[in-house]
DRENDO-1510 file (C-alpha; in Angstrom, 1 decimal, always signed):
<recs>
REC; n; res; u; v; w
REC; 1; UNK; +7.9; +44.9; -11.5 .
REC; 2; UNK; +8.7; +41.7; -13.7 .
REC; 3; UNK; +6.6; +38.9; -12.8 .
REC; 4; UNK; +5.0; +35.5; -14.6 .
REC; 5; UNK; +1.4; +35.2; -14.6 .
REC; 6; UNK; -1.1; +32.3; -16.0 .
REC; 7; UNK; -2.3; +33.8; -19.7 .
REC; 8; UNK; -5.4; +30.9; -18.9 .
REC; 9; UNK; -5.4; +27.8; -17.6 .
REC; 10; UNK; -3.3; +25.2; -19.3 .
REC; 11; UNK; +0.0; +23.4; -19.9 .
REC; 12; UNK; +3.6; +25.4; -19.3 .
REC; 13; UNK; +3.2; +27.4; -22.4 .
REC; 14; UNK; +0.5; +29.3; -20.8 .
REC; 15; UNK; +3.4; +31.0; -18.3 .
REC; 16; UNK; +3.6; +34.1; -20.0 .
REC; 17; UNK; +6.3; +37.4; -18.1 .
REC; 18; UNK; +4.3; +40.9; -18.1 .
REC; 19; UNK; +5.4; +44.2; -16.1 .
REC; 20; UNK; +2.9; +44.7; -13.1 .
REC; 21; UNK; +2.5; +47.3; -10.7 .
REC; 22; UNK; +5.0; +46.7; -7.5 .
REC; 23; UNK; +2.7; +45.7; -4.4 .
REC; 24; UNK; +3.0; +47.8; -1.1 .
REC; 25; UNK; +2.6; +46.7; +2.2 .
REC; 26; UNK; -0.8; +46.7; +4.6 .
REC; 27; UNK; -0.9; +46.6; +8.4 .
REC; 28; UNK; +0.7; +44.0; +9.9 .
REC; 29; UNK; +2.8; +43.4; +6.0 .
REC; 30; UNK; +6.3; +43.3; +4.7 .
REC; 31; UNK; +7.5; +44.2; +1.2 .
REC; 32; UNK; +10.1; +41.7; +0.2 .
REC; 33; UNK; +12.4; +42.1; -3.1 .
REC; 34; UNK; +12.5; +38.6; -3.9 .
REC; 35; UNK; +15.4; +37.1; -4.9 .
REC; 36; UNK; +15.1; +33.5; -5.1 .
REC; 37; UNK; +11.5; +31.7; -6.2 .
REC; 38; UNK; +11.2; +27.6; -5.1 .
REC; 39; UNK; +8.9; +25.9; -7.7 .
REC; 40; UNK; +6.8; +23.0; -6.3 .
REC; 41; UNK; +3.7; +20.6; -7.9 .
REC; 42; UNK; +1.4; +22.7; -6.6 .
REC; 43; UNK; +2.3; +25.3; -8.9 .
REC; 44; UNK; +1.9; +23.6; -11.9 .
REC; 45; UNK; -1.5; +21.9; -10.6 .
REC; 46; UNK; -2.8; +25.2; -9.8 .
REC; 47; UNK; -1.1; +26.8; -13.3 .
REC; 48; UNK; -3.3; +23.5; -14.9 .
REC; 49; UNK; -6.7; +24.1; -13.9 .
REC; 50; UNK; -7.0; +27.3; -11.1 .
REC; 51; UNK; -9.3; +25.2; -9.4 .
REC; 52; UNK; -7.0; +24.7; -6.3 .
REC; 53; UNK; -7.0; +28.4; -4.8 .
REC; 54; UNK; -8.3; +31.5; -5.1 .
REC; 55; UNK; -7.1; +33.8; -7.4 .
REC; 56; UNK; -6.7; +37.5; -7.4 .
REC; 57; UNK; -7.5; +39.8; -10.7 .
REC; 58; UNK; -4.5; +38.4; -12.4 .
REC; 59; UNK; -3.6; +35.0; -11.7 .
REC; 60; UNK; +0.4; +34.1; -10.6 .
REC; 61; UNK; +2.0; +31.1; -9.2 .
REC; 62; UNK; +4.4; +30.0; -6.6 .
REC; 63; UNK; +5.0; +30.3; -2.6 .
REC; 64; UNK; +8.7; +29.8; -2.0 .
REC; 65; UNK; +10.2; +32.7; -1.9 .
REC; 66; UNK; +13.5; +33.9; -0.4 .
REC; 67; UNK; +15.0; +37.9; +0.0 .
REC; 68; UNK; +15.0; +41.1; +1.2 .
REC; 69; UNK; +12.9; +43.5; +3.1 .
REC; 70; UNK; +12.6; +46.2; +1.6 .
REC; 71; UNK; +9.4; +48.0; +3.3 .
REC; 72; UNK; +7.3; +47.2; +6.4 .
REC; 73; UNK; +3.9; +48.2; +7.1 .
REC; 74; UNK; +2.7; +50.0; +10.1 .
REC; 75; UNK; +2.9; +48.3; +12.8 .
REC; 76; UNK; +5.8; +45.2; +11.9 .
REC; 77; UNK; +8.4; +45.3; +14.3 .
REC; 78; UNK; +9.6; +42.0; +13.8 .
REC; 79; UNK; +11.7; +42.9; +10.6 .
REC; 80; UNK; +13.7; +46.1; +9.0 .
REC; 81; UNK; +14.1; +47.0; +5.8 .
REC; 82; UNK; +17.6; +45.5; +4.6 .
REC; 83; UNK; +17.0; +41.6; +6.5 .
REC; 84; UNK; +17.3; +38.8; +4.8 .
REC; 85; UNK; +14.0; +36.5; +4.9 .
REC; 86; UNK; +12.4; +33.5; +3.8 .
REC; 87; UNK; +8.8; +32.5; +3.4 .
REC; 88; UNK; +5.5; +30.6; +1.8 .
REC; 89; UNK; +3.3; +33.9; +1.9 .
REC; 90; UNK; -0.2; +33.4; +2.1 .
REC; 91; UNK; -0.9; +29.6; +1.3 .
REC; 92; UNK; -3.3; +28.5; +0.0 .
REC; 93; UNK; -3.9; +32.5; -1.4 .
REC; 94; UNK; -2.2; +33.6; -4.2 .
REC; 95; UNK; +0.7; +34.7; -3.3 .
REC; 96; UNK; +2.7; +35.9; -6.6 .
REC; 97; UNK; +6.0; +34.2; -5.7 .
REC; 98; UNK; +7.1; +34.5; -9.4 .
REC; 99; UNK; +7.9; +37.8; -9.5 .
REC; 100; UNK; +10.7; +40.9; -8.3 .
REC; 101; UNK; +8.2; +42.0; -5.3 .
REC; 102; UNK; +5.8; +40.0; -2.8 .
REC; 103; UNK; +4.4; +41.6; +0.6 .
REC; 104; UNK; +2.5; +39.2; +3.1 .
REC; 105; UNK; +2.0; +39.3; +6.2 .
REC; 106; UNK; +5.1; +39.6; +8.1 .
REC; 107; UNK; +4.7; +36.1; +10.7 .
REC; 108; UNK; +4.4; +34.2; +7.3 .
REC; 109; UNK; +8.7; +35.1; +7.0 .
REC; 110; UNK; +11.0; +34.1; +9.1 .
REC; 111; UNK; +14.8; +35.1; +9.1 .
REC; 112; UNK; +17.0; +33.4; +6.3 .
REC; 113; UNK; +19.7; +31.1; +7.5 .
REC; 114; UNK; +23.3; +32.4; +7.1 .
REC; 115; UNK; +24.4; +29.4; +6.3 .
REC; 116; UNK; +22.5; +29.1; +3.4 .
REC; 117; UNK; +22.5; +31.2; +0.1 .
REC; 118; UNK; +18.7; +32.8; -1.3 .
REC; 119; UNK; +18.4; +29.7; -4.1 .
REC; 120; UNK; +18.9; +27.1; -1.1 .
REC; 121; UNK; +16.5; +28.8; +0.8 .
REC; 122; UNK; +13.5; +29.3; -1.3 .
REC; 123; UNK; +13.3; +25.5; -1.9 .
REC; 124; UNK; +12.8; +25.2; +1.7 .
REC; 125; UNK; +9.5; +26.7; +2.5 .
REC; 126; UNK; +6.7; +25.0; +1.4 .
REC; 127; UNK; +8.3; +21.4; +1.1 .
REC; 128; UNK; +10.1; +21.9; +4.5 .
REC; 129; UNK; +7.0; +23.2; +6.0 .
REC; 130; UNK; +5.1; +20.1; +4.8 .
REC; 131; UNK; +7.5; +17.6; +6.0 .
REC; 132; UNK; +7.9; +19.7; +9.1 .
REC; 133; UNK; +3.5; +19.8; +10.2 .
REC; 134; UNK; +3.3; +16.4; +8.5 .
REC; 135; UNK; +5.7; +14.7; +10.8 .
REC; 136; UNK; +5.6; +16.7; +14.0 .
REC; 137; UNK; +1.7; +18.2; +14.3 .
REC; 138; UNK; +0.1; +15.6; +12.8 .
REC; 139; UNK; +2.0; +12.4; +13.1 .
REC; 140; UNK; +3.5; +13.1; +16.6 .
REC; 141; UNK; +6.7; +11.7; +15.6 .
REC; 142; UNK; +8.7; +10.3; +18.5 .
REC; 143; UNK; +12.1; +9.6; +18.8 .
REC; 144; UNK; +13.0; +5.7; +18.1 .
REC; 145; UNK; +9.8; +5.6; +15.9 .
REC; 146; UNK; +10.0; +3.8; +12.4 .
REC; 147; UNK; +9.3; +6.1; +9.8 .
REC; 148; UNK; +8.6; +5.0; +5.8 .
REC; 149; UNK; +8.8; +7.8; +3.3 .
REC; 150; UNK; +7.9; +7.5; -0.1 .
REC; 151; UNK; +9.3; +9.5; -3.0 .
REC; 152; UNK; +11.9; +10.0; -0.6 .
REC; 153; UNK; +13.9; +11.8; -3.0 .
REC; 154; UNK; +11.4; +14.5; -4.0 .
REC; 155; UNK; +10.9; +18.1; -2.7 .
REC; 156; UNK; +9.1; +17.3; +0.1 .
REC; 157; UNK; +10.1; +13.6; +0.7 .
REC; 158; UNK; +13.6; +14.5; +1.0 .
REC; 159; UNK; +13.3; +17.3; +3.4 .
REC; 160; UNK; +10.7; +14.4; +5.4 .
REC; 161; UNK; +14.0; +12.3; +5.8 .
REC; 162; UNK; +16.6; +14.8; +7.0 .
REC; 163; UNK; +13.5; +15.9; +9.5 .
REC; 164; UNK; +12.6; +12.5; +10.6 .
REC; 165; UNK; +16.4; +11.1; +11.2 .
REC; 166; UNK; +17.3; +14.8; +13.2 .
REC; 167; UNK; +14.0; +13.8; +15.5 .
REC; 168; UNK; +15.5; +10.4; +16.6 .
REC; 169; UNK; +13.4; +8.4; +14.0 .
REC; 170; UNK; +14.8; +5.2; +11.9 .
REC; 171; UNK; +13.9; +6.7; +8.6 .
REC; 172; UNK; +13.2; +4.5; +5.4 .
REC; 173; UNK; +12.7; +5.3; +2.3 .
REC; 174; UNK; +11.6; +4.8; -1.2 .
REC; 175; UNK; +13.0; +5.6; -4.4 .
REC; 176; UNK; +14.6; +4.5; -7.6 .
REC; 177; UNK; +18.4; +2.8; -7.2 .
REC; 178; UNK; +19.7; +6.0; -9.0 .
REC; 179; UNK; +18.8; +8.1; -5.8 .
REC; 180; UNK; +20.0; +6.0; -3.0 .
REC; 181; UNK; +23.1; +7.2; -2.6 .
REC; 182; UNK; +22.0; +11.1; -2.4 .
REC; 183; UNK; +19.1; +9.8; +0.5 .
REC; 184; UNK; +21.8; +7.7; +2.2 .
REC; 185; UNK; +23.8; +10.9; +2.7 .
REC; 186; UNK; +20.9; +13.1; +4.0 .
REC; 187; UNK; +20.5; +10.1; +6.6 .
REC; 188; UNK; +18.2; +7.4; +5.0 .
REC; 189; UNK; +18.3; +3.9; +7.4 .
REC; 190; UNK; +16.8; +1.9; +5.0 .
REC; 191; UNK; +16.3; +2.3; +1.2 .
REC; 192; UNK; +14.2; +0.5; -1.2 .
REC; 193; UNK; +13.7; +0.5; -4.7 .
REC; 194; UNK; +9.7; +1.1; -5.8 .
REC; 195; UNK; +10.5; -0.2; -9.6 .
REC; 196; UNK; +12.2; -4.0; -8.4 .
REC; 197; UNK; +10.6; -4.5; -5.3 .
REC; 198; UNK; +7.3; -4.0; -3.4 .
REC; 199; UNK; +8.0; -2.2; -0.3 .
REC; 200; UNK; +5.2; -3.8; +1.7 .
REC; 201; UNK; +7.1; -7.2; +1.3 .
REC; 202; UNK; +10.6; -5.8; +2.7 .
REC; 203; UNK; +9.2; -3.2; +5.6 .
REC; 204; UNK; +6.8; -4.2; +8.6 .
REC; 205; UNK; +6.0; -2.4; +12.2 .
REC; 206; UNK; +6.2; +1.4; +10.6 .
REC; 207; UNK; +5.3; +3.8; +13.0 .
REC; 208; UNK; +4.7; +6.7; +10.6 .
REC; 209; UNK; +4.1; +6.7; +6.6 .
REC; 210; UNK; +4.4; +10.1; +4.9 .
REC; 211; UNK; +2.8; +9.5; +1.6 .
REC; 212; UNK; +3.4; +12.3; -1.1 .
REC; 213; UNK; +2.4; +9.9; -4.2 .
REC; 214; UNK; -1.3; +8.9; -3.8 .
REC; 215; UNK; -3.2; +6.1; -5.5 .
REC; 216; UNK; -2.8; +2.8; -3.9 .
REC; 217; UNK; -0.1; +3.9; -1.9 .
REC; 218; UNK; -2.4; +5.0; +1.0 .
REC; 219; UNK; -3.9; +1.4; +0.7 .
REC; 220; UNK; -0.8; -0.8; +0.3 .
REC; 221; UNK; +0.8; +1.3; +3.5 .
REC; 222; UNK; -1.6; +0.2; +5.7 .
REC; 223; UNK; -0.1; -3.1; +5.3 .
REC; 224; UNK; +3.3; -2.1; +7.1 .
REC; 225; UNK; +1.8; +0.0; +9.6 .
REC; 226; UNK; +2.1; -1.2; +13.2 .
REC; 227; UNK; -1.6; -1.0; +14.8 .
REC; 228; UNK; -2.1; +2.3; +15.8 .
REC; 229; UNK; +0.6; +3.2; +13.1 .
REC; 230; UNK; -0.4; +6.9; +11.4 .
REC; 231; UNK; -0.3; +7.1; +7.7 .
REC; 232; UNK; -0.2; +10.6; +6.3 .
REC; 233; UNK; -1.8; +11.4; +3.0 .
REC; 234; UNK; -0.4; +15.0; +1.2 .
REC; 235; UNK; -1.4; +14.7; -1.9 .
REC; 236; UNK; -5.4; +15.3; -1.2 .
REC; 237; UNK; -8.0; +13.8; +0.6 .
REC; 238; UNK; -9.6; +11.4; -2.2 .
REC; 239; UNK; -6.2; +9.5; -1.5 .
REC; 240; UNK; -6.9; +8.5; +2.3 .
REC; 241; UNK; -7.5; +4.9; +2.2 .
REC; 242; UNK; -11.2; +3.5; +3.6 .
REC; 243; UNK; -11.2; +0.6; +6.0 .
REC; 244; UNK; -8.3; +2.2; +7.5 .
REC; 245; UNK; -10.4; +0.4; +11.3 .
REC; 246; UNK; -7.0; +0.4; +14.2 .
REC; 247; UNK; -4.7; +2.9; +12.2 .
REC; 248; UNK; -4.5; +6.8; +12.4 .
REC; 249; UNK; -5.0; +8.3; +9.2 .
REC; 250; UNK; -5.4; +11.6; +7.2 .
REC; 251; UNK; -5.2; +14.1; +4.8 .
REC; 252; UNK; -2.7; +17.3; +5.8 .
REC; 253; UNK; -2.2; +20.2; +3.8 .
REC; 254; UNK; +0.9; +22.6; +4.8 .
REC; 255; UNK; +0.1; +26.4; +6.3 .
REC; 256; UNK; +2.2; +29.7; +6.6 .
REC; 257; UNK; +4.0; +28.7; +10.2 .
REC; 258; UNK; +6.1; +31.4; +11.5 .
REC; 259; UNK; +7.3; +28.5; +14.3 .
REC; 260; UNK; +8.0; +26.2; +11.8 .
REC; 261; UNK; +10.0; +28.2; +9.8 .
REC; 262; UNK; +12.5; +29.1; +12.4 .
REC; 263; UNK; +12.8; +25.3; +13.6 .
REC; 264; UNK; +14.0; +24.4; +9.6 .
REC; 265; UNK; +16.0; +27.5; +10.0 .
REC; 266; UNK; +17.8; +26.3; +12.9 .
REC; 267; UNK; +18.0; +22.4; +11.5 .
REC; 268; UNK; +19.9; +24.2; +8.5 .
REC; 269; UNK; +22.1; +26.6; +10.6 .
REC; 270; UNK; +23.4; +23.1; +12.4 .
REC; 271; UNK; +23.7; +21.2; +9.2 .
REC; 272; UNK; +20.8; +18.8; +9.4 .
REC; 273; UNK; +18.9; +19.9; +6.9 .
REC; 274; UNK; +19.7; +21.0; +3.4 .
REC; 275; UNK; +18.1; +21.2; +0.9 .
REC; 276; UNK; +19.0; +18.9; -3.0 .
REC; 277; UNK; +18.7; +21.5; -6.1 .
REC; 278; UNK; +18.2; +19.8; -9.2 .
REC; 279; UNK; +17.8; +23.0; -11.7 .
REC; 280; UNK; +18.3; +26.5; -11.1 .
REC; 281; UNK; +17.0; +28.6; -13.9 .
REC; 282; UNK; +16.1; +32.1; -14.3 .
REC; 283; UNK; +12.3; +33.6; -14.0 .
REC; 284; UNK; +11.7; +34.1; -17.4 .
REC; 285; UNK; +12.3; +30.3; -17.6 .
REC; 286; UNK; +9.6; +29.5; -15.5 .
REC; 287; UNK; +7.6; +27.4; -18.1 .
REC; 288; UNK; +10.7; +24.9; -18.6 .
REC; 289; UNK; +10.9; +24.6; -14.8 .
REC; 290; UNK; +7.4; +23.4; -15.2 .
REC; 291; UNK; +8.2; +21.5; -18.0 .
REC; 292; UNK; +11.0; +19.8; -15.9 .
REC; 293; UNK; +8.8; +19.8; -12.7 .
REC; 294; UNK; +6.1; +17.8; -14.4 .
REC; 295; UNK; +7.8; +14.9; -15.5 .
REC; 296; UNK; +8.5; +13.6; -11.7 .
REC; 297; UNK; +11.9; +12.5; -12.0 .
REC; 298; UNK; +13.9; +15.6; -10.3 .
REC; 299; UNK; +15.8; +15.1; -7.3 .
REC; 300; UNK; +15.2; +17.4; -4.7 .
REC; 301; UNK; +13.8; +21.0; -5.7 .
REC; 302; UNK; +14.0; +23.1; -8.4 .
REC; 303; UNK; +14.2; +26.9; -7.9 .
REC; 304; UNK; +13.8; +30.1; -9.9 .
REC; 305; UNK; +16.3; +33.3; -9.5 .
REC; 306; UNK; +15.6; +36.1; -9.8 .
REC; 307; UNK; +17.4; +39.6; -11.1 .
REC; 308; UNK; +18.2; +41.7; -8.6 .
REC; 309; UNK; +15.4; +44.6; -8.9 .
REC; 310; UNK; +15.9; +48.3; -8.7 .
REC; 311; UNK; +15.3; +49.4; -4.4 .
REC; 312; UNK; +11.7; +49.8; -3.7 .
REC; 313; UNK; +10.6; +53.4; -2.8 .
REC; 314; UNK; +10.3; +54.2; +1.1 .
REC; 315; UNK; +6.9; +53.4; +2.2 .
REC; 316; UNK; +6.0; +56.7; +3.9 .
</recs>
């Protein structure tokens, strides 16, 4: 099978396509022809310095994938060869997302949305997922809650809007001026722009911060927090603020969630979520969608297609 794999440890350039042998399914597996690949930061991080996961005995990217079954190992009955799935296999694992052919474990799928096509859905899964645990497992959020966002118009931070608003929440969010009209449509309450104004001067009483950016952030959100607000740090835990005394706050970071996956299917089979695609290229292009990905001004997700691949063999 085609698939991109890290050459060593560096910038884009180092995303080098090679032929490797098509994996088959274990116990408990599925086979899935992939035919969409979602491209997030942690791919590019990982691609950087392979200090992030552990790595098998040739080391691929990427964790968004959306397809086809076309195999199941003994003892699956939740899918058939022939359905359409989506997925973040085996996060924080390699997972070889980049490539014709993945197999995982079968609960780490769930079944694609028909109202979506397979590039819409493989930007879904791990960004969806994150916004999904960050807001609802970790954060508790409540309907009528105040909920601040920032990067609002990224991968995850958009999908944290459309969650947070179809949860009952007043969602605000920051961004650059040039975004605001795309958030306003996905159901942003409130918008502000980071590079003229300092969003702890124009928000107060947040019940929930979902901070994807790090650095201060964590520290300057405190600020708007109610007491007893919860500020959730995704970036890592070095960016969790100290002195944080009357405030919730953590690091969270995103796992395979069979549930979660079929409540963002269902949000996008009634329209309240979709996901933003700011470049669709093909896998061999996988460095410039790193390239792209790297320079933090996309809008929403970029995702990788690819070719339709010959039928894999029955699995006996």
């Amino acid at each position: 099978m085609r698939a991109v794999v890290v050459s060593q440890w560096g910038g884009p350039e180092v995303l080098t396509e090679t032929e490797l042998e098509r994996p088959e399914p274990a116990m408990g597996e599925i086979l899935v022809r992939v035919h969409a690949a979602g491209v997030n930061p942690v791919d590019w991080k990982t691609r950087a310095s392979g200090a992030l996961i552990p790595w098998g005995p040739v080391p691929q990217v990427g964790w968004d994938v959306s397809g086809t079954v076309e195999a199941v190992g003994p003892g699956v009955t939740l899918f058939q060869p022939g359905d359409e799935v989506f997925g973040m296999p085996r996060f924080p694992a390699q997972a070889g997302g980049y490539a014709e052919y993945v197999t995982a474990t079968a609960r780490h799928f769930t079944r694609k949305p028909g109202t979506l096509d397979h590039v819409q859905a493989a930007a879904l899964p791990l960004a969806a997922l994150t916004a999904w645990q960050a807001l609802t497992d970790t954060a508790g959020l409540k309907a009528g809650q105040r909920v601040l966002v920032h990067a609002a118009a990224g991968g995850v931070g958009h999908f944290a809007v459309q969650i947070a608003k179809a949860l009952g929440a007043y969602v605000i969010g920051t961004a650059s001026a040039a975004k605001h009209e795309v958030l306003r449509s996905l159901g942003a309450d409130e918008l502000i722009d980071y590079r003229t104004t300092d969003f702890e001067d124009a928000v107060s009483g947040v019940d929930v911060v979902i901070d994807a950016i790090g650095g201060d952030y964590g520290t300057r959100s405190l600020k708007v927090l109610r007491p007893g607000g919860h500020l959730v740090t995704l970036n890592g835990p070095d960016d969790v603020p100290a002195g944080a005394e009357g405030f919730r706050t953590g690091w969270t970071l995103v796992e395979p969630d069979s549930a979660g996956l079929k409540a963002i299917a269902a949000l996008a089979e009634e329209g309240r979520l979709r996901p933003v695609i700011d470049t669709v290229l093909p896998l061999e292009q996988a460095a410039k969608a790193h390239e792209i990905g790297e320079q933090g001004r996309t809008t929403g997700k970029i995702v990788l297609t690819v070719a339709p691949a010959a039928p894999a063999a029955p699995v006996a």
